[in-house]
C-alpha positions in Angstrom: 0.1 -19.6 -3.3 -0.3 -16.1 -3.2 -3.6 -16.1 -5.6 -4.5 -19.0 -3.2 -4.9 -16.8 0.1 -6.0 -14.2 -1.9 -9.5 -16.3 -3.3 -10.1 -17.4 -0.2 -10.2 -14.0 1.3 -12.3 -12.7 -1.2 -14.7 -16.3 -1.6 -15.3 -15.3 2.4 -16.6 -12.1 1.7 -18.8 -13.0 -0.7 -20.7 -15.4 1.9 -20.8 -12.4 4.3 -23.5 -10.2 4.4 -21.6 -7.3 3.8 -20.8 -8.3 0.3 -25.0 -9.2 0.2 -25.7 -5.6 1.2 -23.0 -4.7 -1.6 -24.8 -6.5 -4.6 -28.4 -6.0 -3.4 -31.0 -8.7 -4.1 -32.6 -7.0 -6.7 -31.7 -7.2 -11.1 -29.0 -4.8 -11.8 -28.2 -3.7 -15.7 -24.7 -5.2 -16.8 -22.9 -1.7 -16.3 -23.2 -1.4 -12.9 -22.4 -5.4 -12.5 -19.5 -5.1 -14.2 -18.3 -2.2 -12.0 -19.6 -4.4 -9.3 -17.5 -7.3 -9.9 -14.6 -5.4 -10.7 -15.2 -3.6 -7.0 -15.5 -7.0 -5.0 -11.7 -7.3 -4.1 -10.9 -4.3 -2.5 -13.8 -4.4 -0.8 -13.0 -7.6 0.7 -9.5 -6.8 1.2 -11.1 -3.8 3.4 -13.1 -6.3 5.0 -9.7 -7.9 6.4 -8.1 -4.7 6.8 -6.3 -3.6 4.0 -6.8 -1.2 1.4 -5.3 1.0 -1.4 -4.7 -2.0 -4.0 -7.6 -4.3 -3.8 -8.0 -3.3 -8.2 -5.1 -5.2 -8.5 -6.7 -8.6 -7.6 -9.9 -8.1 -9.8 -9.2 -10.5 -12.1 -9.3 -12.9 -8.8 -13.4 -11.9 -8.5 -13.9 -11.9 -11.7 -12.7 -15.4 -12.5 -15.1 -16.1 -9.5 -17.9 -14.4 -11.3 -17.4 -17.0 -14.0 -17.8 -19.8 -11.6 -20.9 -18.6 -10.8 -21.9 -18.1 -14.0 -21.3 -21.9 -15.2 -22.7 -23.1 -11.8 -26.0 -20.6 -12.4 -25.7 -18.6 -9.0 -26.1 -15.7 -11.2 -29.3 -15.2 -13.2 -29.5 -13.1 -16.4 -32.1 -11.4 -18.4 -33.0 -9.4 -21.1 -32.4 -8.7 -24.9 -31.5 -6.2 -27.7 -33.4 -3.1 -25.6 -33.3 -3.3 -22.6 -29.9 -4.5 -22.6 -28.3 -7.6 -19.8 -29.8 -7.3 -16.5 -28.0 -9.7 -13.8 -29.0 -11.1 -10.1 -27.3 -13.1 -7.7 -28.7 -16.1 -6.2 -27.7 -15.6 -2.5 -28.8 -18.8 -1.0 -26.9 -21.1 -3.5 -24.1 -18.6 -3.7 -23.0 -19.7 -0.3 -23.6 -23.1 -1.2 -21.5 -23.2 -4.1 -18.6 -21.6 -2.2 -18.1 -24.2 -0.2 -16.8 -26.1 -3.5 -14.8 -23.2 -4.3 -13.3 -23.0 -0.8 -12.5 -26.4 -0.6 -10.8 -27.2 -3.7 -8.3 -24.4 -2.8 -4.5 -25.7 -2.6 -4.1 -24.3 0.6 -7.4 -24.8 2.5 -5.5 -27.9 4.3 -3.1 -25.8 5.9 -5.4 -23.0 6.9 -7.8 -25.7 8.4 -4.7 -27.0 10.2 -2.9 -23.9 11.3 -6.3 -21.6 11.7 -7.7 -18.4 10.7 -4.2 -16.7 11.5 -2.7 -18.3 9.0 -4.4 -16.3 6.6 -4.0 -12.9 8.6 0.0 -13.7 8.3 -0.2 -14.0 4.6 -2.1 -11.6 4.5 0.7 -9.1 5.9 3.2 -10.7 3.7 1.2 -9.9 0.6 0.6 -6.3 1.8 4.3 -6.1 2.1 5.0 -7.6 -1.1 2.2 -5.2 -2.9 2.6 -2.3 -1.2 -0.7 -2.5 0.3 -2.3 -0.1 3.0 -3.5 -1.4 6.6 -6.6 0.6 7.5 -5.7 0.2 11.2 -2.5 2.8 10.3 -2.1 4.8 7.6 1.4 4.8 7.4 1.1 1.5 6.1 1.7 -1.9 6.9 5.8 -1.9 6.9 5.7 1.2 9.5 3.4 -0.5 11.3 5.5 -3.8 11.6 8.5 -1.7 12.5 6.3 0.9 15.3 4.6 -2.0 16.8 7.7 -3.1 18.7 8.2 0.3 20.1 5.3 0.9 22.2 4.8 -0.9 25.5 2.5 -3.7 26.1 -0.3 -1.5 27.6 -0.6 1.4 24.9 -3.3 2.4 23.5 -4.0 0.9 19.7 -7.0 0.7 17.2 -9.8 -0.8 18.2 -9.3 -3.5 15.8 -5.7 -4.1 16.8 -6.3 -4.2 20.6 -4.3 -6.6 22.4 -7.0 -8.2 24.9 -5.6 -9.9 28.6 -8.0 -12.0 30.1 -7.9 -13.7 33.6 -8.7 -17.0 34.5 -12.1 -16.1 36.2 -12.5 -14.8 32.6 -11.1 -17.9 30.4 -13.5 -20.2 32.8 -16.0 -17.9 32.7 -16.2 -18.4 28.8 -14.9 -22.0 28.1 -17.2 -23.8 29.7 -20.2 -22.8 27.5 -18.0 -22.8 24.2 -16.7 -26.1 24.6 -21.1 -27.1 24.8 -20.9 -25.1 21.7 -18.4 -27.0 19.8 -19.9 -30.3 21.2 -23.2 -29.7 19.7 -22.0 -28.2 16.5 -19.6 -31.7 16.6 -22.6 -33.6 16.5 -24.0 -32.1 13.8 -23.8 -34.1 10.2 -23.8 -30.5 8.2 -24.8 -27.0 8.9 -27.6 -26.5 6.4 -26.9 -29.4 4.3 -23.9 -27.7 3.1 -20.3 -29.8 2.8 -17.7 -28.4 4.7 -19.1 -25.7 6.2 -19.4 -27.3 9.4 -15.9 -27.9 9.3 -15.2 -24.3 8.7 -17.6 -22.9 11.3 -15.7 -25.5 13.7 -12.2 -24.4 13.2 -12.9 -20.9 13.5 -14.9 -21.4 17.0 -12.0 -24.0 18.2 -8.8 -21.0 17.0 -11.2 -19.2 18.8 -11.2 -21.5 22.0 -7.6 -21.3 21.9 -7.1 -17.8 22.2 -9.1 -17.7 25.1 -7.0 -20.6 27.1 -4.2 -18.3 26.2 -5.6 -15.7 27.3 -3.8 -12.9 25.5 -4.6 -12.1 22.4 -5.4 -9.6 19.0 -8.8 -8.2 18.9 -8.8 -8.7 15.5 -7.5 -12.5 15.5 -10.6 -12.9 18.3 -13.0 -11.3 15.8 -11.9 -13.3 12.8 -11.8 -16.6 14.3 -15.0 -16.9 17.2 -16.8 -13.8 17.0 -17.4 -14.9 13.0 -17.7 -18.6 13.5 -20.9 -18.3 16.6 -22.0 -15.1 14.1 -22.7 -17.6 11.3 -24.2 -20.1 13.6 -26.6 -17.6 15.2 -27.2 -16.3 11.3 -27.8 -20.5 10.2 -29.3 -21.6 13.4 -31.6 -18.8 15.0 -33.5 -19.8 18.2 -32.9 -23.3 17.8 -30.9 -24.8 20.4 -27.3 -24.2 18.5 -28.4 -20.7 17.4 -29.8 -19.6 21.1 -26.4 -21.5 22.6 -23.9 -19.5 20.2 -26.2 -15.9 20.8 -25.7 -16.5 24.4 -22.2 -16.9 24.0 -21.9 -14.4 21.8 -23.2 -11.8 24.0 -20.9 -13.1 27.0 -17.4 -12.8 25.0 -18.4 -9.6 23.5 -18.7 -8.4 27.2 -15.8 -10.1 28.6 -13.6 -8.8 26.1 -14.9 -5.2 25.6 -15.8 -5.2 21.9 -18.9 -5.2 19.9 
C-alpha cells in the first residue's frame, strides 16, 4: 500500500502546474527527459513537504512515464541525428490521470477518509524511509517527538501553523462554500473529465470540515480547500463556478492569514 500513496502523491503533482512549469511545453532531447523523469518524485514529495529521498521512488514516475507513453500523452520525434526529442501533452495528461488515479487500490479510502489520509501516510512512510520534512530539518521523527512540547500558541512554520477560527469566522466562510459545493454538485463533470469532479468535491468538502471545526493545520487547509477552489478557478475562470470559488478564495485566504 505503500507504492499506492506514494503514485498518488506523485500522479497529483503531475496535474499541478508546478510539475508543468518543471517539464516546459516545449520538445526536449531524451537526455534531459530522462533526467527529468527520473527527477519527478522528489520533486513531488517536496511538493507535500518532504525531501532528501524522493530518488528512491523514481521507478514510481518512471512506470508512470510508461503509461503515458502507451496512452500517447507524450509525443516523440526524431531519428539517427538528431537523436529522440520528447513533449508532453498537458491537456490530455490531466485527462489520463484521472484513469490512473482512479484505478488506485486505495483511492476508496482516501475519497472516504479525505486528503489527511494521505498526509498521515505520508508521515509513516517518512518514518519508515528516513525521509526529511522541509518544515524542520531535524527530520520528521524529531519533529513528532518536539511537537508535543511546545504550547498551543507557539510559533511554527508557516506551513505547519495551527489556525483558530471563531464562529463569526466559520459563518463568515460557510455560507458561500456550501453555494460552492452546491453548484459544483450539480455539475455532470468538470471538463468532461471522469472523476475529477469527485476529487475537486472531496477536497472542498475536508475542506468545509475543517472550518466547522474550526481549528486546524495550515497545511491540511491548503491541501484540501485552498487546492480544490484553486483548480476550480484554474477549470472554470469567470464563469459562475470559477468567479464563485475566486471569491471564496480570496475570503479564506484572508480569514485565515495565508496566501
Amino acid at each position: 500500500m505503500k507504492e499506492a500513496y506514494l503514485k498518488y502523491v506523485i500522479a497529483m503533482f503531475i496535474r499541478s502546474k508546478p510539475f508543468e512549469e518543471l517539464v516546459g511545453p516545449d520538445w526536449i532531447p531524451e537526455e534531459e527527459y530522462a533526467v527529468t523523469v527520473e527527477s519527478i518524485a522528489e520533486e513531488a514529495l517536496k511538493a507535500f513537504g518532504y525531501g532528501g529521498g524522493g530518488k528512491n521512488y523514481a521507478h514510481i514516475s518512471k512506470e508512470i512515464n510508461e503509461e503515458f507513453k502507451q496512452l500517447g500523452v507524450i509525443e516523440f520525434e526524431g531519428d539517427e541525428y538528431s537523436g529522440k526529442w520528447f513533449r508532453f501533452d498537458f491537456g490530455y495528461k490531466n485527462h489520463c490521470l484521472i484513469s490512473i488515479i482512479s484505478d488506485l487500490p486505495n483511492i476508496d479510502t482516501i475519497k472516504g477518509l479525505g486528503e489527511g489520509v494521505v498526509n498521515r501516510a505520508l508521515k509513516k512512510i517518512a518514518l519508515e524511509d528516513g525521509l526529511l520534512s522541509l518544515r524542520d530539518q531535524r527530520g520528521p521523527e524529531s519533529d513528532v517527538s518536539e511537537a508535543s512540547k511546545e504550547p498551543p500558541d507557539a510559533e511554527a512554520p508557516a506551513s505547519d501553523r495551527v489556525v483558530r477560527l471563531d464562529d463569526n469566522q466559520r459563518s463568515e466562510i460557510e455560507t458561500p462554500l456550501s453555494e460552492v459545493i452546491d453548484l459544483v454538485g450539480k455539475e455532470n463533470s468538470v471538463d468532461g473529465e471522469d472523476g475529477l469532479r469527485e476529487l475537486i468535491l472531496g477536497k472542498i468538502q475536508a475542506g468545509r470540515e475543517l472550518i466547522r471545526a474550526g481549528i486546524f493545520s495550515l497545511e491540511s487547509f491548503h491541501l484540501t480547500l485552498v487546492v480544490g477552489l484553486r483548480m476550480l478557478v484554474e477549470r472554470y475562470g469567470d464563469h459562475a463556478i470559477g468567479a464563485a470559488a475566486s471569491k471564496l478564495l480570496d475570503l479564506v485566504l484572508q480569514q485565515v492569514g495565508a496566501k
